[in-house]
Each structure stands twice: as structure tokens, then as C-alpha cells.
PAGUKE-812103 format. One record per residue (C-alpha): x, y, z; residue in one letter. Coordinates in steps of 0.25 Angstrom, whole numbers, plus 5000, padded with zeros to 4 digits. Example, Ala and Ser with C-alpha at 12.3 -4.5 7.8 and 13.67 -1.06 7.14 Angstrom:
% PAGUKE-812103
504949825031A 505549965029S 
END
This chain:
% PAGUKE-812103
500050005000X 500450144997X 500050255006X 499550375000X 499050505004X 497950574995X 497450735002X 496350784994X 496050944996X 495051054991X 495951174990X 494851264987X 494951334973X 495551464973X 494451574976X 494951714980X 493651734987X 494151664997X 494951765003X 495951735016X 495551595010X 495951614995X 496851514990X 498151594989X 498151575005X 497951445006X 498751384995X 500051375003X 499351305013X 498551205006X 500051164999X 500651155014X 499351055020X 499550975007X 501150975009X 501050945024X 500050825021X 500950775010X 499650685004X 500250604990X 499250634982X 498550784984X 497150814978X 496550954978X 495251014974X 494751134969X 496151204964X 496151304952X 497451304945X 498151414952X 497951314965X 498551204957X 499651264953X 499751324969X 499651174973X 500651124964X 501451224970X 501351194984X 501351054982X 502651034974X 502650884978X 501450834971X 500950834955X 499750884954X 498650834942X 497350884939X 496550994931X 495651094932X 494051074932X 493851164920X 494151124904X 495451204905X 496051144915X 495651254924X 494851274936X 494751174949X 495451054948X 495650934956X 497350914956X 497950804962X 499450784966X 500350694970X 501550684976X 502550654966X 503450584976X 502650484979X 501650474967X 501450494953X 500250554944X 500150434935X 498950494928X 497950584931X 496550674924X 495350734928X 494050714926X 492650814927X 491550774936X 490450774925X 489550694915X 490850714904X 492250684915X 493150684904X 492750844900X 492850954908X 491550974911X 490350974923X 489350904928X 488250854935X 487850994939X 489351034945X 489551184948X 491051154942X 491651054934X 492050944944X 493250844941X 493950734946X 495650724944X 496350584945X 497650544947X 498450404945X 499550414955X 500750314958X 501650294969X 502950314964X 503750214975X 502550094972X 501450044963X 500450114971X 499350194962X 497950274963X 496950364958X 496650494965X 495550564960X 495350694965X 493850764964X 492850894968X 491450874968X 490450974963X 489951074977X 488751104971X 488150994963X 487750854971X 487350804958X 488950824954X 489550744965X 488650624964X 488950624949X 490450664952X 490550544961X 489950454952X 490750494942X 492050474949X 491450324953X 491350294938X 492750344937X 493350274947X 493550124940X 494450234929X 495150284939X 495650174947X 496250104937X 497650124932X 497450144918X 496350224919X 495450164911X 494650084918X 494749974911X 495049884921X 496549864915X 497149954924X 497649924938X 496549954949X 497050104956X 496550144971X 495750264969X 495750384978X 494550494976X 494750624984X 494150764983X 493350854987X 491750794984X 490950894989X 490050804999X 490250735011X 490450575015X 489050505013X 488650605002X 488050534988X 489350574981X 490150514991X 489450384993X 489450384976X 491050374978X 491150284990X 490050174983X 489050204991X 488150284982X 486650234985X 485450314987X 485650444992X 484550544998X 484650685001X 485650775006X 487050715000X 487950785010X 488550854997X 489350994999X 488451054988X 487051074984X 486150944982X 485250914969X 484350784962X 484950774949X 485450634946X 486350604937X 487150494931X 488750474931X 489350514917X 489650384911X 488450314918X 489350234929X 489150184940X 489650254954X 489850104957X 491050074947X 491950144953X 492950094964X 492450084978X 492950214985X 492950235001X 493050375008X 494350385014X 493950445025X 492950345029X 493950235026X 495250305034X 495850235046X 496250385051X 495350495049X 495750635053X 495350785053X 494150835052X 492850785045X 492550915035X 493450935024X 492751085021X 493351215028X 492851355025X 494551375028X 494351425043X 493351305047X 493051175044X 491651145038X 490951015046X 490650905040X 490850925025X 492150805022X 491850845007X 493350805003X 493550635003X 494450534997X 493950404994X 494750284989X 494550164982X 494950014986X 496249994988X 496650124995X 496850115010X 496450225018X 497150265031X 496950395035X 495950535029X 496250655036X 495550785033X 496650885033X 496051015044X 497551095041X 497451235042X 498351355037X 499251425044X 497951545043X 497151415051X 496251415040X 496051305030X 496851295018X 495651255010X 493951245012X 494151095012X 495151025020X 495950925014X 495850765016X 496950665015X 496850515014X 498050415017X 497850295008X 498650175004X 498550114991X 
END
């Protein structure tokens, strides 16, 4: 078994309204809480290139992959790095949360185009390899996350396997989902992820608005086919730190663990923390705190 460390963190896209809180005064300290954690594989929400470029910055011992939401490349991204000591990107794309995944486009009712970034990554001292997708759910839209979870479901069986494919000719990669998904354990779009995705009533427990539209999964899957996934959280031998993962920067927002890693079989989980560090302002770098899940594949 190799052990790997996977943090996952919604920076909070650069908005100059946000005064004292405005991302040029908190970018120093989000690159010292990921340097201090030392995670393997870093993967962040929300940045707008000039934060990309800051993170890749501040993070010199990582390569980063990933794109911006919009058709040129532009806009929020998902980025993933890794640590290029220990790993290497072996390949890697992004896809958009929508009825057409392989065009830049949105869906399902979505406020923003919504994507998913993978990466393939490869220990370099072992044969040990994995998938980390990394994701944001609409905020708005609940028909969006149900429909975004059920597309990453149909996905999954592609991106476990080693030659991307799915063809079934490929090895069989441990898979490790994380981002920021906009609702809470429990909710539809969780129990989509997790398997557990039968009839759902009422209130979904969802960051956003609800609505009844129903829809179907682009390419008529089944949330079923993808690998069994298990929240890490719920798996861990060692929990630690607190049970929100949203901040309004000076306070922490009860109840509202909107951030998750789930995992496939074959990926041991031993410990998920939800990082409470503040600045050296004592506020918090970001409006979500970041999680870290210690894993061994």
C-alpha cells in the first residue's frame, strides 16, 4: 500500500468586493496552509487564472492541470497539483457538467458552466496509480447537482480504468472524487455518489435553492454503473476538526460540510480532518475550510 494525501479547498474566486477579505490578502496565506499540510495531490475550486497563476506561484513543488470553465479556457477552474517529488500527472482533462460533457457548455438549469477535472497520477518510487477527480456543484440549481452527480456516476467506470476508455482492457484505478458539491452528507446528490440513491422527499439538504424538474443523465446511464464510492469522512478511522466546511472568514457557518472526498474500493482510509487554520489576521483564508483525507492505495 502506498499512502497518499489528497486536501481539497475552495479558495474563493477572486471578488474585489470582498474588501479586507479580497483575494490579494489572503493569497500568501492560503499557499503557507497548503505548504504547511504538505498534501500529495492539491485540489482547489473556484480560481480564476490570475489565482492559478498565484497558486502555482506559492506552490513551486506541485504541477498543476486543469482549465478554466468558459470556452477559452478562462473563468473558474478546477486545478489539480501534485507533487512532483512523489508523483507524476500521467494524463489528465476536464469535462463540463452538462447534457454535452465534451463541449464547453451548461446544464440542467446551472447559474455557471460547472466542470469536472481528472488527473491519472503515478507514484514515482512504485506501481501505485489513481484518479482524482476534482468537481464544483451548481449553488443555485438542485436539479444540477442531481444530474451532475449522476453524471459523474456514468463516468466513473471511464475513469477508473487505466487507459481511459473503458473498455475493460485497462488496469482497474482506485478513484478519488473531492470538491466542493454544494450540499450536505444525506443529500440526493450525495446518496447519488455514495450508491444510495433511492427515493428522495422534500428538503434535500442542498446549499441552494430547491426545484421539481427531473431529468435524465446525458447518455442515459445509470447512477448504478459507476464504482461504489464511500465518503471519507464517514469511513476514517481519525476524524478531526470541526463538522462545517463553510466560514463567512471571521466564523464558522454550522452544519453545512459542503466539501467531501469519496473514494472507490481499494482505497483505505485513515484519517479526514477539516483544516480550522487561520491567518496571522485570525480570520480565515477562504469562505470554505479545506479538508484533507489520508488514503492508501
Amino acid at each position: 500500500m502506498t499512502a497518499i494525501r489528497v486536501l481539497s479547498y475552495n479558495v474563493r474566486y477572486a471578488n474585489r468586493g470582498d474588501h479586507h477579505d479580497a483575494w490579494h490578502d489572503r493569497r500568501d496565506a492560503v499557499g503557507r496552509l497548503v505548504r504547511f499540510h504538505r498534501p500529495d495531490v492539491a485540489a482547489f475550486q473556484e480560481p480564476v487564472p490570475e489565482q492559478r497563476r498565484d497558486l502555482r506561484d506559492r506552490l513551486p513543488a506541485y504541477e498543476f492541470v486543469g482549465r478554466g470553465r468558459e470556452a477559452d479556457g478562462e473563468g473558474e477552474g478546477c486545478p489539480i497539483g501534485v507533487r512532483s517529488d512523489r508523483w507524476e500527472i500521467v494524463d489528465s482533462d476536464t469535462f463540463w457538467l452538462s447534457e454535452t460533457p465534451e463541449t464547453p457548455s451548461t446544464g440542467w438549469g446551472a447559474t455557471h458552466p460547472r466542470i469536472a477535472t481528472w488527473a491519472r497520477v503515478r507514484a514515482r518510487d512504485g506501481d501505485a496509480a489513481l484518479r482524482v477527480v476534482n468537481t464544483h456543484f451548481d449553488h443555485v440549481s438542485a436539479r444540477a447537482r442531481r444530474e451532475s452527480a449522476r453524471l459523474l456516476r456514468e463516468r466513473l467506470p471511464t475513469l477508473a480504468t487505466s487507459d481511459g476508455a473503458g473498455s475493460g482492457n485497462g488496469e482497474r484505478l482506485p478513484v478519488v472524487l473531492v470538491g466542493d458539491l454544494n450540499c450536505t452528507p444525506g443529500s440526493e446528490p450525495h446518496r447519488i455518489l455514495v450508491g444510495d440513491d433511492g427515493e428522495i422527499g422534500g428538503n434535500d439538504g442542498e446549499t441552494g435553492g430547491n426545484d421539481a424538474e427531473n431529468g435524465g443523465v446525458a447518455g442515459g446511464g445509470s447512477p448504478g454503473d459507476g464504482p461504489e464510492l464511500r465518503d471519507a469522512a464517514a469511513a476514517a478511522d481519525l476524524r478531526h476538526g470541526p463538522e462545517t466546511s463553510l466560514t463567512d472568514f471571521a466564523r464558522l457557518i454550522d452544519g453545512r460540510r459542503i466539501d467531501h472526498a469519496l473514494v472507490s474500493p481499494g482505497v483505505s482510509v485513515e484519517a479526514f480532518a477539516t483544516l480550522a487554520d487561520r491567518d496571522d489576521r485570525g480570520r480565515y483564508p477562504s469562505d470554505h475550510l479545506p479538508i484533507l483525507a489520508r488514503l492508501s492505495v
